[in-house]
Jmol script that loads the backbone (N, CA, C; Angstrom):
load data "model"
ATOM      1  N   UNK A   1      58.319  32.098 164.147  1.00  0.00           N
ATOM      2  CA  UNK A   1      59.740  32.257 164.255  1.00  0.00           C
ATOM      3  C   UNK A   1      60.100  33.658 163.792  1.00  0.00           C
ATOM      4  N   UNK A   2      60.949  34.305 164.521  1.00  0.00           N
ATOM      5  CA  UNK A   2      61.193  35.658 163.866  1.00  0.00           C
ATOM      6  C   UNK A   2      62.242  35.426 162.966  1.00  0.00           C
ATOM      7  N   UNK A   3      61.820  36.297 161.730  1.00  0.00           N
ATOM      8  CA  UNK A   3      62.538  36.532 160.904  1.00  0.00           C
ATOM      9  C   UNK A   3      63.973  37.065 161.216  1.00  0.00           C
ATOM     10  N   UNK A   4      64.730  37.756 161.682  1.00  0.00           N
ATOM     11  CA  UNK A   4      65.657  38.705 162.116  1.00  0.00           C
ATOM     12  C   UNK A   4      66.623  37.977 162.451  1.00  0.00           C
ATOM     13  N   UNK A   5      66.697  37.144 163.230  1.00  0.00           N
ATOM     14  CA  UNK A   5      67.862  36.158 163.730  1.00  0.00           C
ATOM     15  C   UNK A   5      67.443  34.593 163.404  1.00  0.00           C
ATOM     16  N   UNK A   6      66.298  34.548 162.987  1.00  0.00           N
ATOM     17  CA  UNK A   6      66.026  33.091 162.816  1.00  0.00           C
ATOM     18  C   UNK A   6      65.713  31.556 164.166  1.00  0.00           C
ATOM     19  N   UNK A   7      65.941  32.546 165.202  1.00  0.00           N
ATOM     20  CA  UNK A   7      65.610  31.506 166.857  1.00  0.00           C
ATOM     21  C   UNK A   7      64.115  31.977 167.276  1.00  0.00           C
ATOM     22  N   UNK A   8      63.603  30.712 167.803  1.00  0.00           N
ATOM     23  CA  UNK A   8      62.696  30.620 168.536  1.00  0.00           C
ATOM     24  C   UNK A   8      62.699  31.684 169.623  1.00  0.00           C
ATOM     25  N   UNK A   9      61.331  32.762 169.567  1.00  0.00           N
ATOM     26  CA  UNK A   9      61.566  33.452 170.846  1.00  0.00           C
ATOM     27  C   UNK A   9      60.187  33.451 171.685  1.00  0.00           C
ATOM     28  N   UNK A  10      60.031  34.036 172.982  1.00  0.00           N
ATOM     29  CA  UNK A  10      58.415  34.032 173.748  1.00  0.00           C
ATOM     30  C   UNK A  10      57.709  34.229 173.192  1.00  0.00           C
ATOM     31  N   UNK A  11      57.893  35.326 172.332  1.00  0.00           N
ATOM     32  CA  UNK A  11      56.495  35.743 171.364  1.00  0.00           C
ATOM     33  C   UNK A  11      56.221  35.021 170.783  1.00  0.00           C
ATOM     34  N   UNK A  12      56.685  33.781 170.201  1.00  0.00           N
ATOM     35  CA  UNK A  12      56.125  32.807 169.001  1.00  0.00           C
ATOM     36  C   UNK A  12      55.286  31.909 169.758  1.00  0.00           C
ATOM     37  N   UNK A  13      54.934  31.721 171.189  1.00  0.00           N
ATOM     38  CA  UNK A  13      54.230  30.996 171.879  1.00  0.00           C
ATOM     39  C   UNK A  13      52.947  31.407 171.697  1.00  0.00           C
ATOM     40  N   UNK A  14      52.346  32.779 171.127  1.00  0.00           N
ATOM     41  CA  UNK A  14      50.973  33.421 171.117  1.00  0.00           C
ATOM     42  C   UNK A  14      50.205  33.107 169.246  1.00  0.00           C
ATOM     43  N   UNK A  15      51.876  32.761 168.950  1.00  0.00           N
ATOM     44  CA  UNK A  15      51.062  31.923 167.702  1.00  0.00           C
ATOM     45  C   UNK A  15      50.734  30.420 167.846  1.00  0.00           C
ATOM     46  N   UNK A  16      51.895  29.935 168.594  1.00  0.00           N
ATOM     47  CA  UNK A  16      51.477  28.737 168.854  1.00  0.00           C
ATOM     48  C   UNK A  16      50.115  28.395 169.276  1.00  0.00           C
ATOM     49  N   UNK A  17      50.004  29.411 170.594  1.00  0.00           N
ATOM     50  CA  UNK A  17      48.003  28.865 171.383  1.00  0.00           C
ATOM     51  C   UNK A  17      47.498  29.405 170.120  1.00  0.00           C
ATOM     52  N   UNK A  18      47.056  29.846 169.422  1.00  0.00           N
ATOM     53  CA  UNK A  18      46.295  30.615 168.592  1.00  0.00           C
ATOM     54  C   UNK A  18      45.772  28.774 167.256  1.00  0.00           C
ATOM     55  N   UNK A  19      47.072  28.294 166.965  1.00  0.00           N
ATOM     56  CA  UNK A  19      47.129  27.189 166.470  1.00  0.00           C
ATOM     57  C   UNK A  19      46.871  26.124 166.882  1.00  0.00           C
ATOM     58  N   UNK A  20      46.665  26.266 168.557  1.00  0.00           N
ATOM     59  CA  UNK A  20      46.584  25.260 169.411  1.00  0.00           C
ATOM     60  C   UNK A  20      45.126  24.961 169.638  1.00  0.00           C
ATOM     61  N   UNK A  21      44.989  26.486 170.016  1.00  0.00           N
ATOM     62  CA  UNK A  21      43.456  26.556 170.338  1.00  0.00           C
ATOM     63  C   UNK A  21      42.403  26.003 168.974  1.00  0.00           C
ATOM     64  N   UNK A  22      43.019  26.746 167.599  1.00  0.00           N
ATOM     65  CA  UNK A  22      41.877  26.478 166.565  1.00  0.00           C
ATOM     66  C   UNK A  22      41.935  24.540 166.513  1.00  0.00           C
ATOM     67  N   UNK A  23      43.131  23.778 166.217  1.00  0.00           N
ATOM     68  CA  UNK A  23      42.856  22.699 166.537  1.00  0.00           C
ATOM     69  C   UNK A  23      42.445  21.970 167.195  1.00  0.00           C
ATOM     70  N   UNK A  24      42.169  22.233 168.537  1.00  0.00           N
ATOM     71  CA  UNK A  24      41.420  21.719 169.723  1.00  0.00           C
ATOM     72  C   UNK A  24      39.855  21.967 169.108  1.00  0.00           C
ATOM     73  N   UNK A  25      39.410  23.057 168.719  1.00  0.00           N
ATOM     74  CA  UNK A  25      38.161  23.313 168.269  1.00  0.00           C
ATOM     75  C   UNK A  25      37.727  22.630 167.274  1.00  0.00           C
ATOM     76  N   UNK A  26      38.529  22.593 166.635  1.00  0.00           N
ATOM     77  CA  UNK A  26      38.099  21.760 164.959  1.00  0.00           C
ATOM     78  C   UNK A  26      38.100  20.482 165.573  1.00  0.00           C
ATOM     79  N   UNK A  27      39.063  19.800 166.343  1.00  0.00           N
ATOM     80  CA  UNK A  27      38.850  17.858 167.142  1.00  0.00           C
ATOM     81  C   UNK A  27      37.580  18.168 167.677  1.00  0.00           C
ATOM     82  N   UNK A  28      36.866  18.986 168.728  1.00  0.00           N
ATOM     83  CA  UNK A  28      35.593  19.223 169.389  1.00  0.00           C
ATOM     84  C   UNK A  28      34.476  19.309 168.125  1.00  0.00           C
ATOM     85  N   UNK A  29      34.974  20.297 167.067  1.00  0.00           N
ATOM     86  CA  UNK A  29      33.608  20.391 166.179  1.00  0.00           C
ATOM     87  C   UNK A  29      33.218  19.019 165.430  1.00  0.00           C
ATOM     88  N   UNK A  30      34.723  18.489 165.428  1.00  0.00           N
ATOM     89  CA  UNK A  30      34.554  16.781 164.232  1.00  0.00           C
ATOM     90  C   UNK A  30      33.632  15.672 164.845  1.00  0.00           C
ATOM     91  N   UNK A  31      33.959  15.840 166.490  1.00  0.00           N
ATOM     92  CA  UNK A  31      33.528  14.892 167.384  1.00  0.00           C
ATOM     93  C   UNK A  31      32.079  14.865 167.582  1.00  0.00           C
ATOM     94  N   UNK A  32      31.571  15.984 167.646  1.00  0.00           N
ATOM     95  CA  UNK A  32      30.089  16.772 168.053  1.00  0.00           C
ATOM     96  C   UNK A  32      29.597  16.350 166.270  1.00  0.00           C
ATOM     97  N   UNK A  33      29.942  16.704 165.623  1.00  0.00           N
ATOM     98  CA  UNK A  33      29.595  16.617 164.090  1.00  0.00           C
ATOM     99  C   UNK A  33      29.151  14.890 163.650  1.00  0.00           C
ATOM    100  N   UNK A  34      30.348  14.426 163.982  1.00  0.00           N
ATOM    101  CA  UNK A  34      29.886  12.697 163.979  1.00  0.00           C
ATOM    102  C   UNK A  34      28.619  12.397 164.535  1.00  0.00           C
ATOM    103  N   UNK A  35      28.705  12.378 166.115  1.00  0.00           N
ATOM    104  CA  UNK A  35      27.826  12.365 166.948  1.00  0.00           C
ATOM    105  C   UNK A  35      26.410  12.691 166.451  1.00  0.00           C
ATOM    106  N   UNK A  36      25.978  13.994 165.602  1.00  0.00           N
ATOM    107  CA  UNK A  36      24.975  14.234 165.651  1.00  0.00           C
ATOM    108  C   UNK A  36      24.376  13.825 164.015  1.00  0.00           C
ATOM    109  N   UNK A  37      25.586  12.650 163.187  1.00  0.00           N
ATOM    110  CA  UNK A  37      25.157  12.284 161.771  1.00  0.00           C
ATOM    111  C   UNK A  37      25.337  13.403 160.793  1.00  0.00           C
ATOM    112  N   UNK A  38      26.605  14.320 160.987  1.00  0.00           N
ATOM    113  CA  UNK A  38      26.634  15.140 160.157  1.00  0.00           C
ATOM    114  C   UNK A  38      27.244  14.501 158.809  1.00  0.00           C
ATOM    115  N   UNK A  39      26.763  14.599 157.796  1.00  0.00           N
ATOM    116  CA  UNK A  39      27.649  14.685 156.618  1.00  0.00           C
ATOM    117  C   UNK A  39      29.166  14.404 156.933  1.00  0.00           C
ATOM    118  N   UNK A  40      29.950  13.760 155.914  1.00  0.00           N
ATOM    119  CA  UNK A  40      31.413  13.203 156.291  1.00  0.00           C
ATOM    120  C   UNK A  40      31.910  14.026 155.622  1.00  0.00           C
ATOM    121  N   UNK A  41      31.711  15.554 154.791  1.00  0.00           N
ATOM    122  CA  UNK A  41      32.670  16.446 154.270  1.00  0.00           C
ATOM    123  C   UNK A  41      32.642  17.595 155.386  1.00  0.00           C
ATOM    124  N   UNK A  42      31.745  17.210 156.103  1.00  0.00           N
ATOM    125  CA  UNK A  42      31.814  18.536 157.099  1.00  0.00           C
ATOM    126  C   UNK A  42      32.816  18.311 158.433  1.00  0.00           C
ATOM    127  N   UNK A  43      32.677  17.095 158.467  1.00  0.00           N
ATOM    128  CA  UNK A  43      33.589  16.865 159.927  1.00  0.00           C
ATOM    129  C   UNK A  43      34.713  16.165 159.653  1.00  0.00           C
ATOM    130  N   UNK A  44      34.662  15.499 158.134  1.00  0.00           N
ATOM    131  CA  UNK A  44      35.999  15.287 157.851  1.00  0.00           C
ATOM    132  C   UNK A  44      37.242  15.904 157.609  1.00  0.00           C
ATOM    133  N   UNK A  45      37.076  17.495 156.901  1.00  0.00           N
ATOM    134  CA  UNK A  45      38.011  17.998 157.011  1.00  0.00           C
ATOM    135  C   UNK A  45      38.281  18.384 158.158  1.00  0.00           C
ATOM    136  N   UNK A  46      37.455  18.539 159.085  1.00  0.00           N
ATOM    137  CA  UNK A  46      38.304  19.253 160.507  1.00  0.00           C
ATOM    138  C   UNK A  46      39.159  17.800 161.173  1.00  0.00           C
ATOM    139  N   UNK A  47      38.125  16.471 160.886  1.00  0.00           N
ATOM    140  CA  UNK A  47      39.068  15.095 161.618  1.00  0.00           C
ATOM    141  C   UNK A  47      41.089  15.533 161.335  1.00  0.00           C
ATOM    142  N   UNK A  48      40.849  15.571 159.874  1.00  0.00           N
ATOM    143  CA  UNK A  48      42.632  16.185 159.447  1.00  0.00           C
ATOM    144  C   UNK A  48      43.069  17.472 159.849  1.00  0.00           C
ATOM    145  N   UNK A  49      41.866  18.788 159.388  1.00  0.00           N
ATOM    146  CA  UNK A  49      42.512  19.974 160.146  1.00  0.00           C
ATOM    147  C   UNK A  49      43.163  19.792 161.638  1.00  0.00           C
ATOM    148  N   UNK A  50      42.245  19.751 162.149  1.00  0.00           N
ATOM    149  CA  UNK A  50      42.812  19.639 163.875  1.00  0.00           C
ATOM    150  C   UNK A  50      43.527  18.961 164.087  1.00  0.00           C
ATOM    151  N   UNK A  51      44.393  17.908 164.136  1.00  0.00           N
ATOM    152  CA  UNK A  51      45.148  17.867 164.452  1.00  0.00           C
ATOM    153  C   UNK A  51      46.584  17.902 164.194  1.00  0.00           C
ATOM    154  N   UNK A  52      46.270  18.224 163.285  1.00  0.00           N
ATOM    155  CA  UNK A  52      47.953  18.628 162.277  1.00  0.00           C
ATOM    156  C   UNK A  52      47.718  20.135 163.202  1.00  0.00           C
ATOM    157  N   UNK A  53      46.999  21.348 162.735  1.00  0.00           N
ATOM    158  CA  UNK A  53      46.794  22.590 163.972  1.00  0.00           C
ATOM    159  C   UNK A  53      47.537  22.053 165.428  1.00  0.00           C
ATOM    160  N   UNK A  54      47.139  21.274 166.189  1.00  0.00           N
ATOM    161  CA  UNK A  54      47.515  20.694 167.477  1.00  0.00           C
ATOM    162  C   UNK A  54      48.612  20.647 167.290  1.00  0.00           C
ATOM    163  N   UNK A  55      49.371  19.967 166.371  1.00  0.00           N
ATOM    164  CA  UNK A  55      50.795  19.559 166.573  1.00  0.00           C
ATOM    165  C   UNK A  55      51.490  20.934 166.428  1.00  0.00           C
ATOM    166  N   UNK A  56      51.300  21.712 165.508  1.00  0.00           N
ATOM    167  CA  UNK A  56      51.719  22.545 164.779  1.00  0.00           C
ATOM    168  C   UNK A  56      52.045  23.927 165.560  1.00  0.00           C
ATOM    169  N   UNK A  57      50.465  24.025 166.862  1.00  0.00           N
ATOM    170  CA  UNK A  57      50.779  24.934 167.688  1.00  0.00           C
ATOM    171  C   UNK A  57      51.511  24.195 169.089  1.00  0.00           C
ATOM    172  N   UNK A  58      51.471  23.213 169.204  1.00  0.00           N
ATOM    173  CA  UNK A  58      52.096  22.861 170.710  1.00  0.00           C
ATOM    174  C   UNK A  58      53.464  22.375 170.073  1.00  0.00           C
ATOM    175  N   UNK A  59      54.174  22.178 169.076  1.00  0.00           N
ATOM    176  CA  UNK A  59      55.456  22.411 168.736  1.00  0.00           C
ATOM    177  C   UNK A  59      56.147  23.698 168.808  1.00  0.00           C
ATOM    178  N   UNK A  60      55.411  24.836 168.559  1.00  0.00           N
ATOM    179  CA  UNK A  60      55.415  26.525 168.600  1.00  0.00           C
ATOM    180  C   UNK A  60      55.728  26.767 169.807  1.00  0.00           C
ATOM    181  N   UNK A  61      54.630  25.880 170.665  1.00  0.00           N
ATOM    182  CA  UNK A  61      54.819  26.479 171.867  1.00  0.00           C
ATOM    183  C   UNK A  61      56.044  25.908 172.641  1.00  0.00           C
ATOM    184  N   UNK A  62      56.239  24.663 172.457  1.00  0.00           N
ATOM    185  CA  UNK A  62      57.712  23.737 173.207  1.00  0.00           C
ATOM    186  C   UNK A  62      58.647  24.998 172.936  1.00  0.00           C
ATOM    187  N   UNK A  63      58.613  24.777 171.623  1.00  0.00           N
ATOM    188  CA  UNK A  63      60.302  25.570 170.943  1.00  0.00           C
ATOM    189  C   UNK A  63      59.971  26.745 171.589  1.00  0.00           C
ATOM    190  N   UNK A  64      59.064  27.225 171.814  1.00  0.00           N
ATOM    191  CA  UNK A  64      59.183  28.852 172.496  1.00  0.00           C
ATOM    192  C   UNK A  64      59.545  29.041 173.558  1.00  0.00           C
ATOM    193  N   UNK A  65      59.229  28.376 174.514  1.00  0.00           N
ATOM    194  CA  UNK A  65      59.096  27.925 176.080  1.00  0.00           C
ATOM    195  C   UNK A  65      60.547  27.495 176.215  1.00  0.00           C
ATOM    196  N   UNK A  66      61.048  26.987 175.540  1.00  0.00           N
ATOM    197  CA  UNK A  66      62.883  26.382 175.931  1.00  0.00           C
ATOM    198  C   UNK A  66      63.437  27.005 174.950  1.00  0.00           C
ATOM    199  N   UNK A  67      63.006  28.350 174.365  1.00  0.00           N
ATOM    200  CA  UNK A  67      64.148  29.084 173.809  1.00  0.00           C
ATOM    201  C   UNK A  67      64.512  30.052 174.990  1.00  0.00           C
ATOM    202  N   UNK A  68      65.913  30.300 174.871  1.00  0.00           N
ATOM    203  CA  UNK A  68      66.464  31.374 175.690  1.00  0.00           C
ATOM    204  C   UNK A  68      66.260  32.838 175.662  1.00  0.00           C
TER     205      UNK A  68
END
end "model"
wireframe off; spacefill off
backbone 0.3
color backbone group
């Protein structure tokens, strides 16, 4: 969100993917991690990282996308 006026603008959409993307990765690394019997501190924090990230950047990106 820019500081300056306080509204959602386009540019905040490149933080959004950025947030979007690392959470998508961390759900892929948790999934692959299970799968292969990893330890439950290694893929557990990403089970919570990622998707709070997910929400966090595809909310960024809504509000950016339907700001004026």
């Amino acid at each position: 969100m820019n500081e300056s006026n306080e509204r959602w603008q386009r540019k905040d959409a490149l933080m959004g993917l950025l947030f979007f993307s690392v959470g998508a990765l961390a759900i892929v690394y948790a999934v692959l991690a299970m799968r292969n019997d990893m330890p439950g501190f290694l893929w557990g924090t990403a089970w919570i990282f990622g998707p709070i990230c997910l929400l966090i950047g595809g909310n960024a990106i809504l509000r950016s996308l339907l700001a004026k």
